[in-house]
C-alpha positions in Angstrom: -12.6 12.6 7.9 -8.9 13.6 6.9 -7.9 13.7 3.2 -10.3 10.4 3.1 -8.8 8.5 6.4 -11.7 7.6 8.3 -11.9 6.9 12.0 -13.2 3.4 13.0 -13.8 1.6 15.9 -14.8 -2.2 16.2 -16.1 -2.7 20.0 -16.7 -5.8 22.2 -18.8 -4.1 24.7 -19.1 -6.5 28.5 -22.9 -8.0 28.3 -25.1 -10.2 30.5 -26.9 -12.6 28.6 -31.0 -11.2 28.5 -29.7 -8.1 30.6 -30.9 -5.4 27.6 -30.7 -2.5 30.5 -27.1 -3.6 31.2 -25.9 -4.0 27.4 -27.6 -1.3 26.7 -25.7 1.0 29.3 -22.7 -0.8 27.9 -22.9 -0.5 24.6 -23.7 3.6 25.2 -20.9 4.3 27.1 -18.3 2.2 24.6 -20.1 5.0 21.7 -19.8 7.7 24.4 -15.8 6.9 24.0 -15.7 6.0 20.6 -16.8 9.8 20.2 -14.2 11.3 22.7 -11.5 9.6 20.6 -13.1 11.1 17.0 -14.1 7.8 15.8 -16.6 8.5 12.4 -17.8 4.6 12.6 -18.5 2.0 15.5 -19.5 -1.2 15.2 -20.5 -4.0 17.7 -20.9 -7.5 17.9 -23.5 -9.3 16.5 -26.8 -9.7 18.7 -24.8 -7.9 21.6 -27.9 -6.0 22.7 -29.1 -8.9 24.4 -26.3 -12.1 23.8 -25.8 -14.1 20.5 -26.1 -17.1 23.3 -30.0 -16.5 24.7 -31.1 -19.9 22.8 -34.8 -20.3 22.8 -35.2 -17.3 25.1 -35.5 -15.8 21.5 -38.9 -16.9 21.2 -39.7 -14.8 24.5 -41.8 -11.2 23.7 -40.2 -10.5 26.6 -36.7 -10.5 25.0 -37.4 -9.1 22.0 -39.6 -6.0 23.2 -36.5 -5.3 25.7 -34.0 -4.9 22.6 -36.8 -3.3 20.9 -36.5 -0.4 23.9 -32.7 -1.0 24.3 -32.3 0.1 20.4 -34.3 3.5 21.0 -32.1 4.4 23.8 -28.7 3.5 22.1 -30.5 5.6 19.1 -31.2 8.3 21.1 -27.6 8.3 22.4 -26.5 9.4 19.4 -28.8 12.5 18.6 -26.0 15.2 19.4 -22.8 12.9 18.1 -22.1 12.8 14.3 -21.0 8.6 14.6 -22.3 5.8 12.5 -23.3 2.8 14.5 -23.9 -0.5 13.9 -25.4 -2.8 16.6 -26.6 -6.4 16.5 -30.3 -7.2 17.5 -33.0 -9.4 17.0 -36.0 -7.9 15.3 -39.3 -9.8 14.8 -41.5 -8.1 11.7 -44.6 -9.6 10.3 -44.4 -12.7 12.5 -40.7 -13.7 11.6 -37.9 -13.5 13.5 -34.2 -12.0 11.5 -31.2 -11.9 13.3 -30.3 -7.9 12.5 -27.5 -4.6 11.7 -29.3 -1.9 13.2 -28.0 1.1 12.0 -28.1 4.0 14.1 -27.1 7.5 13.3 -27.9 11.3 14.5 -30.4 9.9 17.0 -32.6 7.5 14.9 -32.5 4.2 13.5 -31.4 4.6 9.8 -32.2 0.8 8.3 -32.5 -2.7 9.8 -30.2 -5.6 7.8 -30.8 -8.8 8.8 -28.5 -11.7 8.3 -28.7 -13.7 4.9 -27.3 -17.2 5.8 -27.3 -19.0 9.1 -25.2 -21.5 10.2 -26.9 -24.4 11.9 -24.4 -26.7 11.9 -21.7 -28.3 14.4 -22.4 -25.9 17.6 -24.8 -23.6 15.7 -27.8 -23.9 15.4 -29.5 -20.5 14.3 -32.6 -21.8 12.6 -34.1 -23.2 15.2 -34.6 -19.3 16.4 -34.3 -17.1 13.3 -35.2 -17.0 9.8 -32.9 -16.3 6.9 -33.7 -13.2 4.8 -33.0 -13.7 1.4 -35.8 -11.1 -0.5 -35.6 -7.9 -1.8 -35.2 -4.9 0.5 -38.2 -3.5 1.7 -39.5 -1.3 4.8 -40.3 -1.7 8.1 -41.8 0.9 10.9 -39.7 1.5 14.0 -41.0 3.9 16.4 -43.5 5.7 14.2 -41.1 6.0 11.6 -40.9 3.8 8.2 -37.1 2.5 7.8 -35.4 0.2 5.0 -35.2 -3.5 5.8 -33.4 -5.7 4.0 -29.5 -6.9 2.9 -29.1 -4.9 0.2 -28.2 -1.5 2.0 -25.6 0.8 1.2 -25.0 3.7 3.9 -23.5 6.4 2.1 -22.1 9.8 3.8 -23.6 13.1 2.9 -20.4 15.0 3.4 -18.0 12.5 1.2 -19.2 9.9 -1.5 -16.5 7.5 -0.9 -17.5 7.1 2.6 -19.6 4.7 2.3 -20.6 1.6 4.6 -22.4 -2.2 4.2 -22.6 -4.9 6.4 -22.7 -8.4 7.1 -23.4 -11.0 9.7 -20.9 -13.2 10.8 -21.7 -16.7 8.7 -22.3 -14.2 5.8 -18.2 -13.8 5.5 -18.1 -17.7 5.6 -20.1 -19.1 2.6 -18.7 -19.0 -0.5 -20.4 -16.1 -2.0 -20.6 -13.6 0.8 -23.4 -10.7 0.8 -20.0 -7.8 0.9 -18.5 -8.7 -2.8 -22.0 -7.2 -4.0 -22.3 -4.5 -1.7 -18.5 -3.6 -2.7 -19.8 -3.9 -6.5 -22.6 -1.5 -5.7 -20.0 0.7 -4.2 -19.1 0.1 -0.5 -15.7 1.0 0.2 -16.3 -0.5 3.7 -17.7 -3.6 5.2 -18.7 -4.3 8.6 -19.4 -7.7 10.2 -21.2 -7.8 13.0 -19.9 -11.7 14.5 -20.7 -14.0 17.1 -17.7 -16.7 16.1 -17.0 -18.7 19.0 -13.1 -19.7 20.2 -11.5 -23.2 19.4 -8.0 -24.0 18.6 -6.9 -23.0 15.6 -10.1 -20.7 14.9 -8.3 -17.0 15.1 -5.7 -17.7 12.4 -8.1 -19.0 9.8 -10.7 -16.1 10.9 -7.6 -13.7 10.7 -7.1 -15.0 7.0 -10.7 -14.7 6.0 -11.3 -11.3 6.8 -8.2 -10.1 5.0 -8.3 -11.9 2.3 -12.0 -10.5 1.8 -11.2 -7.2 2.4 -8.2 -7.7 -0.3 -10.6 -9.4 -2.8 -13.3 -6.6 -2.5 -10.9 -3.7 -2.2 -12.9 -2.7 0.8 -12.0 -1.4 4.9 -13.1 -4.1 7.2 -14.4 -3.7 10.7 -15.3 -7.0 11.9 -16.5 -7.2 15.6 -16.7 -10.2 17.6 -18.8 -11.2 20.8 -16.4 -11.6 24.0 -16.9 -11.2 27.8 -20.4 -11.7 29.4 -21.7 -14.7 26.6 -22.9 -17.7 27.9 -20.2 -20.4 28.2 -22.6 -23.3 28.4 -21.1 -25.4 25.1 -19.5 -21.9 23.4 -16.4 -19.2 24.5 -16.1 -16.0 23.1 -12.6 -14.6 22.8 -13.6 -10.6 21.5 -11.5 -10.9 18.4 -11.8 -7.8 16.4 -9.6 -7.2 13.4 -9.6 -3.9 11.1 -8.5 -4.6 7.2 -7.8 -2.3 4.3 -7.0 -4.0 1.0 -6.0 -7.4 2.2 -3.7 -6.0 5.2 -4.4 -5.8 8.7 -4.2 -2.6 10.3 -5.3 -3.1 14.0 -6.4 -5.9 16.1 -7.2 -7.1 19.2 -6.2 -10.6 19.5 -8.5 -13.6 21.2 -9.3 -12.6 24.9 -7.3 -9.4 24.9 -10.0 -7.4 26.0 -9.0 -4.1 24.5 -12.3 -3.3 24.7 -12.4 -0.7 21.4 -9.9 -1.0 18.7 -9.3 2.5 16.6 -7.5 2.5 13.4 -8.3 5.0 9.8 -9.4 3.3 6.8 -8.3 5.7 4.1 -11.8 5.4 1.2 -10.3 7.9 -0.7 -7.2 5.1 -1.5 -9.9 2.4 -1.9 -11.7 3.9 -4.4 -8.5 5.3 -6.3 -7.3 1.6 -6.4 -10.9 0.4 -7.7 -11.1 3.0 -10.9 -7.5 2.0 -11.5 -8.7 -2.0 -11.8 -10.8 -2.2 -14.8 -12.6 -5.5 -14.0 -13.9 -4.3 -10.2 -16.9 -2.9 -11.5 -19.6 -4.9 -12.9 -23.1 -4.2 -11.5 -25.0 -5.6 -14.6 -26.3 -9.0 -12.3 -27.2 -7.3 -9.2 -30.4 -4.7 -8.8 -32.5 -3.9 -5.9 -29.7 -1.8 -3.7 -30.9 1.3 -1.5 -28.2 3.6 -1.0 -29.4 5.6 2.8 -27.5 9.0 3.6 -26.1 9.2 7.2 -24.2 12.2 8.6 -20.9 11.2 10.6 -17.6 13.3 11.0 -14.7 12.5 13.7 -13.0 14.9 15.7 -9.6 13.5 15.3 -5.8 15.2 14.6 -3.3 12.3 14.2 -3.2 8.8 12.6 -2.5 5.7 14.5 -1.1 4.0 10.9 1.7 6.1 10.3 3.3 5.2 7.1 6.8 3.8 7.2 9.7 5.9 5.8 10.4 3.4 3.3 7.4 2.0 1.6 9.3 -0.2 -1.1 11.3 -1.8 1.5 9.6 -4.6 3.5 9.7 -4.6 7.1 11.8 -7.1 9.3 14.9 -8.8 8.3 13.3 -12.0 7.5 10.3 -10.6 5.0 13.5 -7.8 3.2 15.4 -11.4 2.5 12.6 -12.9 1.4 11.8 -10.3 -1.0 15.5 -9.2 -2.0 15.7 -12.8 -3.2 12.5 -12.3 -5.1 13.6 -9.5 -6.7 17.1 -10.1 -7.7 15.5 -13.3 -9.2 12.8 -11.4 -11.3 15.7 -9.4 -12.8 18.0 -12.0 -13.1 15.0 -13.8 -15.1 14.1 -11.0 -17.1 17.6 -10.3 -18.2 18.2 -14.9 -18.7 15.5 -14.3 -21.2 16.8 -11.4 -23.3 20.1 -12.8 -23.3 18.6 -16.3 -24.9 16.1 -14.7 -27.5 19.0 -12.3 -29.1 22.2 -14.7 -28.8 24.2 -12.7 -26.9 27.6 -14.1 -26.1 28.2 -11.3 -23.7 26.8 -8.5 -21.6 28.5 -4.8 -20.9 28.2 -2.8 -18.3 29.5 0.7 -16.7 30.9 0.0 -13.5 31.1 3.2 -11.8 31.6 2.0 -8.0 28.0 2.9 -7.0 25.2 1.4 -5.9 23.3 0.5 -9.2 26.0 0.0 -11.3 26.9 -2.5 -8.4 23.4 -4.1 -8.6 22.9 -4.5 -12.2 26.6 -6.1 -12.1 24.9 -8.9 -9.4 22.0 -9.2 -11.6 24.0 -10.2 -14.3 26.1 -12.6 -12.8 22.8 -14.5 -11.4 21.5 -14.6 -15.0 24.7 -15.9 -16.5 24.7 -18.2 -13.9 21.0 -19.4 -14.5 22.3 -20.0 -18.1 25.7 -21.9 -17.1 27.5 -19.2 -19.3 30.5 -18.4 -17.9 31.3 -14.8 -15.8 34.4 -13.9 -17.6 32.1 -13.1 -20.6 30.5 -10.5 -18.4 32.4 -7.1 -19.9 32.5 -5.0 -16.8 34.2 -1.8 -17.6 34.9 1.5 -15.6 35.3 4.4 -17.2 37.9 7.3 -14.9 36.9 10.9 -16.4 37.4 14.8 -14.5 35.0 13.2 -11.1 36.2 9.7 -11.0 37.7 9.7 -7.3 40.1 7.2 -6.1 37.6 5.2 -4.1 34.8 4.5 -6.1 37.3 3.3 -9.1 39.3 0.9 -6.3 35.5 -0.2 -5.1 34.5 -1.1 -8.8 37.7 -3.0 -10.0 37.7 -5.0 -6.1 33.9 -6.1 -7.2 34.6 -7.3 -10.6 37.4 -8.9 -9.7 35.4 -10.8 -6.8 32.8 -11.5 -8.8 34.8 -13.3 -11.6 33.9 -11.0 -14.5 36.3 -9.6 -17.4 37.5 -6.5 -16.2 38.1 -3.4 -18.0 39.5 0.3 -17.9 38.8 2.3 -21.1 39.9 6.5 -19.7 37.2 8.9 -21.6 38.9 11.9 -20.7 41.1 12.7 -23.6 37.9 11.7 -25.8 35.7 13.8 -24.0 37.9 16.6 -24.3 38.4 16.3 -27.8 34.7 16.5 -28.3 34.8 19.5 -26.6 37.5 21.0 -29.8 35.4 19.4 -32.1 31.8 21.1 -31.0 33.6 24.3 -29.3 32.8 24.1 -25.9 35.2 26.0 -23.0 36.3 22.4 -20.8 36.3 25.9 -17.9 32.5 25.9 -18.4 30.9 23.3 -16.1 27.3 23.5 -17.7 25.2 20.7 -18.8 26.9 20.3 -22.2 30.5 20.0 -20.0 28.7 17.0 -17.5 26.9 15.2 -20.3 29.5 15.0 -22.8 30.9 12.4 -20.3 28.1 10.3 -19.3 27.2 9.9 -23.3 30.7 9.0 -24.2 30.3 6.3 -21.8 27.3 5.5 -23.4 28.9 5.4 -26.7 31.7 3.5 -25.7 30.0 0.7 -23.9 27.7 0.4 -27.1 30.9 -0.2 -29.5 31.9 -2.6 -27.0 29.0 -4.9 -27.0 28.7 -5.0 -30.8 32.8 -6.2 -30.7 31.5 -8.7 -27.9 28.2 -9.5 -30.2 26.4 -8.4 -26.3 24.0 -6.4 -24.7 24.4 -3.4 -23.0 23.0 -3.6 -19.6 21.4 -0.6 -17.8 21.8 0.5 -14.4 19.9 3.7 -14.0 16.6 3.0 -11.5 13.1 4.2 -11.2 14.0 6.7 -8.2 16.5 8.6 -11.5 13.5 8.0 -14.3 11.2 9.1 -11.6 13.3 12.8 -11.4 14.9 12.7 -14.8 18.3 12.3 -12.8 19.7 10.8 -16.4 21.6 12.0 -19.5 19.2 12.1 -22.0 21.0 9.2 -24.6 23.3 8.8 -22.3 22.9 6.3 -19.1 19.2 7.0 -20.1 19.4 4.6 -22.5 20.6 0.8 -22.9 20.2 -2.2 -24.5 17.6 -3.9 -21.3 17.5 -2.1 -18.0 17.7 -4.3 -15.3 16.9 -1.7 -12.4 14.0 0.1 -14.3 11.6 -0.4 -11.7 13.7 -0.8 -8.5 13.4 2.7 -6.2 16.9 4.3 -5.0 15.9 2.7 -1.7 15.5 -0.3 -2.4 18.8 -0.4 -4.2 20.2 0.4 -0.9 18.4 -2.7 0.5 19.1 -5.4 -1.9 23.2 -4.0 -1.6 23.5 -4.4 1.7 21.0 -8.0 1.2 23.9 -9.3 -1.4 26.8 -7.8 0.9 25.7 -10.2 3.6 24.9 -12.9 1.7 28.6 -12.7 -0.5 30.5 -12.1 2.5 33.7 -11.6 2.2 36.0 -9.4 -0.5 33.2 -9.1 -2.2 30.8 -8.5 0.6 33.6 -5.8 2.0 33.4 -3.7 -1.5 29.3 -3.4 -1.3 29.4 -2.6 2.0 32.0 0.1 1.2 30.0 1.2 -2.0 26.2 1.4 0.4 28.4 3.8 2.4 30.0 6.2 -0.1 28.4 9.0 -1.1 25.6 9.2 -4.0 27.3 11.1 -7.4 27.3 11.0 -11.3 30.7 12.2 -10.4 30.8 14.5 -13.3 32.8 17.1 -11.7 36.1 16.9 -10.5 37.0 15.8 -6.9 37.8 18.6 -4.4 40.7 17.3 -2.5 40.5 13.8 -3.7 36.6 13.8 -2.6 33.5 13.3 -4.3 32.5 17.1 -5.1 28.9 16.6 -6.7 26.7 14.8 -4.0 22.7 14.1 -5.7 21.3 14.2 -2.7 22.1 18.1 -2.8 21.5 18.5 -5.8 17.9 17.2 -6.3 17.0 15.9 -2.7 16.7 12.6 -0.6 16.1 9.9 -2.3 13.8 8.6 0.9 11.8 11.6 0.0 11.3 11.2 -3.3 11.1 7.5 -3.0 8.0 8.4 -0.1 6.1 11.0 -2.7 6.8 8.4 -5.7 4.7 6.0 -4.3 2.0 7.9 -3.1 2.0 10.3 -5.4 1.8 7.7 -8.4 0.8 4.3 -6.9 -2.1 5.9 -4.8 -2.8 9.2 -7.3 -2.9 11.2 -4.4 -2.8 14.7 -3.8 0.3 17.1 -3.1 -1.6 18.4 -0.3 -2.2 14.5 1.0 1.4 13.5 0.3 2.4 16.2 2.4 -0.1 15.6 5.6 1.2 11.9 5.5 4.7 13.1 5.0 4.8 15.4 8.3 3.4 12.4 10.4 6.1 10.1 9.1 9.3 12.2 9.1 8.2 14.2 12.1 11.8 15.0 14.2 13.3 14.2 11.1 12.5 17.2 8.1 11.1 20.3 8.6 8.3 20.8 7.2 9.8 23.5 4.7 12.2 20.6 3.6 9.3 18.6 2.8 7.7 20.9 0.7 10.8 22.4 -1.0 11.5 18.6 -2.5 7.8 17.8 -2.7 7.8 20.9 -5.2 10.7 20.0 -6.4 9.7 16.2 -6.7 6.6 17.1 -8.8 8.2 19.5 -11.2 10.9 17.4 -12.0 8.6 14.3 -12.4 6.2 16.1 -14.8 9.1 17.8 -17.0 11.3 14.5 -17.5 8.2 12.2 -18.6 9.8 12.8 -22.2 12.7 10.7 -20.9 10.4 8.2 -19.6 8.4 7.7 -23.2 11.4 6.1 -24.6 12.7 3.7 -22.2 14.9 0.4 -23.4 13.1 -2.7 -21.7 13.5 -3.8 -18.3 11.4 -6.2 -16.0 8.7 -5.0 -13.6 9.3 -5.7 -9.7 7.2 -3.9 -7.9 3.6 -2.3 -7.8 5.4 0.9 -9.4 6.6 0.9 -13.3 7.0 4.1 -15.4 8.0 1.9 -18.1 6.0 3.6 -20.9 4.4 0.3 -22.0 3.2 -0.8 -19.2 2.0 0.8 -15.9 2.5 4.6 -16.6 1.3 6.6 -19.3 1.5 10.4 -19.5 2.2 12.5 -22.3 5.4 14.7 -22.7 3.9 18.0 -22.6 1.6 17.8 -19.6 1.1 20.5 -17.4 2.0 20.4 -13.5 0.1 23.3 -12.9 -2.9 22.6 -10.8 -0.3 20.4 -8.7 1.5 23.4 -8.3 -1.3 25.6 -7.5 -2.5 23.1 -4.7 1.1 22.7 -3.1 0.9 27.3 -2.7 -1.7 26.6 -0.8 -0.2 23.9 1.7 
């Protein structure tokens, strides 16, 4: 196990029905490679030991003491590998036959869990061979040693508590309550299912739903593993479709009759159980009672994850889903800002055009809203504001959008203001300091705030979360507004939903996004050097795909510096160094902990994503917190 990513394998192994000796020199040598390639879990189909499809050959002692003997050998295969296995088996105890998880780890046979509910139904027809187990756990001997026995079994790892496995049986996913929303209540972090669910049109995209969904609803890994190759075909086909799940998405699968033989991905527990503790209502054990909780000892010898995280994890992937959710999201703010506008009577909205990208955005928002409300554009109050770093382009980009867009257009020139200020509080206009940058962006502030109460409007904000996130905002100044309409929309998704409305526009107005996504990020607060922008953020406090990338692991998933960074070198590998990723991963969590007092007094703005530092709703940290035992882990990296 890496930084809680665990290794695990669901494998179809090639059987012959009531050949044990054969399945069981199959099902060894698929653990054998499961091993090579560092897997920490396997698990196999459901009866695979001797076929889900011997019928009344399940009645035969034959049979049954052949699995019996197959199960000590695939035990006994595991004695010098540190792998968690579970295999399907029949196992006849106290005159009753159960269809059975045997759990095998460090040579020996941990615990016996034997199906709760059996279809017999349609092609099915398990209770003809099998009884149902529906008690409390109890114990059974197996080869001179006394084991647990029963469905209420939680394995749990000695080395890491949040490892920690249950399973089901195949119909068990398909009833309405299924056996894993208890185990994950008693703390299972991952489910497998051992399955025997036979192929028929139409069968793999509902199974494919099921097992996500379930492994979204208990915040759980799933490893389901189907039967394949080698079952009878007399009235069934198996297709071996094995699917691996974490949190309602699919991270590996081998589709129907693909034959991949063992499919690999990591399930991270670690993000599991972060995401429980942060949902309140997960935990509620107070009806259930009886569990055993059995200690197994399994560790992968594995470097490099197969699920490398995208660059950009607030932007979807593929053209159709980004459309899909640019229109989602320019709707929620549109919507958030349709309803302000209503309650408080505005007859107008103002805004700072600056000819950047969220000034841009918040501009399209606005015009969807006033839309929405068949008020017309021109009483949108777009204004620019030319100071010492307004260059040439991004003014021309500005007044081409608001004139495209239908809006009132105005120029109000801040420089002679802002210079006066500087007479008035005695500040050298030579010294470029903090005092000489934010004079400007709170004069804009100030003027855009006179202007909405002489247009009885609202000032709308532009700033967004990637800025709050780094405390890349003039405190009082573009920090604040009247409703923030890009409060919780990442730097990169800006980018995104730009280039979404360029598109979709077309045209002059399309032409002036396109040529706004491409200049240059700037507060412009200094003056041009030869007509260009001179002050370039990205310098100045980093890339905003960086940040954006620790943001949302760093806060959405709590995790570590150290953890950011592993996943950080896997998914901008030939792109940083790794120096550069830990000089603005440092510099990422410094800024983020000494800003929060920017963040506690945020105007309103509607949530769009699973990240918000709005301080009323998703994130709450106080002012003066200490980043110190971030910083102490990130000397260490």
């Amino acid at each position: 196990m890496k930084y809680g990513f665990v290794k695990v394998a669901a494998a179809t192994p090639h059987i012959r029905v009531a050949d044990t000796q054969f399945n069981t020199q199959q099902i060894v040598e698929q653990i054998s490679l499961a091993v090579k390639e560092g897997a920490e879990l396997v698990v196999f189909p459901e009866l695979c030991v001797c076929g889900y499809t011997c019928g009344d050959l399940f009645g035969q002692d034959v049979l049954l003491n052949g699995c019996v003997a197959a199960l000590k050998t695939i035990a006994q295969s595991t004695k010098d590998s540190n792998i968690l296995v579970f295999v399907g088996v029949p196992y006849k105890t106290d005159g009753v036959l159960y269809n059975c998880a045997a759990v095998v780890n460090g040579g020996k046979v941990l615990a016996l869990i034997p199906k709760r509910h059996l279809p017999n139904y349609a092609e099915f027809y398990e209770k003809r061979n099998f009884q149902p187990y529906k008690g409390e756990n109890r114990t059974v001997v197996f080869d001179g040693e006394e084991i647990p026995f029963g469905n209420k079994i939680v394995l749990r790892s000695e080395k890491d508590a949040d490892f920690t496995v249950a399973a089901e049986l195949c119909e068990d996913l398909w009833v309405p309550a299924p056996p894993s929303v208890s185990h994950a209540l008693m703390g299972a972090n991952i489910i497998v299912n051992l399955s025997a669910s036979d192929e028929t049109a139409g069968k793999a995209e509902y199974r494919r739903l099921i097992v996500g969904t379930q492994s979204g609803k208990t915040v759980s890994g799933y490893v389901y593993a189907d039967a394949g190759e080698g079952e009878s075909t007399t009235d069934m086909v198996f297709s071996g479709h094995n699917m691996i799940c974490e949190n309602g998405t699919l991270l590996a699968e081998c589709r129907p009759f693909e034959d991949k033989g063992i499919l690999y991905a990591e399930i991270d527990v670690h993000k599991l159980a972060f995401e429980r503790r942060r949902i309140n209502t997960f935990y509620d054990t107070s009806s259930l009672s009886g569990y055993a909780f059995v200690p197994f000892r399994a560790e992968g010898n594995w470097e490099k994850l197969t699920r490398i995280p995208a660059r950009l994890p607030f932007v979807p992937q593929g053209e159709q889903a980004l459309g899909e959710r640019a229109e989602l999201i320019l709707s929620i703010q549109a919507a958030g800002l349709k309803k302000r506008l209503e309650h408080t009577c505005a007859q107008s909205a103002v805004l700072g055009i600056s000819g950047g990208l969220d000034s841009a955005l918040a501009l399209l928002v606005t015009v969807r809203a006033f839309d929405a409300l068949k008020k017309e554009r021109k009483d949108i109050l777009a204004v620019t504001m030319p100071c010492f770093g307004t260059t040439k382009k991004t003014k021309d980009n500005a007044l081409r959008l608001m004139h495209e867009l239908g809006v009132t257009c105005r120029t109000v020139p801040i420089g002679d203001a802002v210079l006066q200020h500087f007479k008035d509080i005695g500040h050298d206009e030579k010294v470029r300091n903090a005092a000489y940058e934010n004079a400007q962006a709170r004069m804009r502030t100030m003027v855009l705030m006179d202007l909405a109460n002489d247009h009885n409007g609202l000032v709308i904000g532009t700033g967004d979360l990637s800025e709050l996130a780094l405390g890349w905002a003039t405190y009082n100044g573009d920090h604040m507004s009247m409703y923030a309409v890009n409060g919780s929309v990442p730097k990169t998704l800006v980018k995104f939903l730009i280039g979404y409305e360029a598109k979709r526009l077309g045209g002059e107005a399309g032409s002036a996004l396109t040529d706004i996504l491409n200049t240059e990020i700037s507060p412009e607060l200094l003056p041009p050097e030869n007509g260009k922008i001179a002050q370039k953020t990205e310098e100045l406090v980093g890339p905003y795909e960086l940040h954006d990338y620790y943001l949302y692991y760093a806060v959405r998933w709590g995790f570590s510096p150290a953890k950011v960074f592993y996943l950080a070198k896997q998914t901008f590998a030939g792109v940083y160094e790794e120096s550069v990723l830990k000089k603005w991963l440092v510099n990422f969590y410094k800024r983020f902990f000494s800003h929060q007092f920017k963040r506690s007094c945020l105007p309103d703005g509607a949530k769009v994503g699973s990240v918000s530092l709005s301080p009323r709703g998703d994130w709450r940290m106080p002012s003066d917190a200490s980043v110190r035992l971030w910083m102490d882990e990130l000397e260490k990296l």
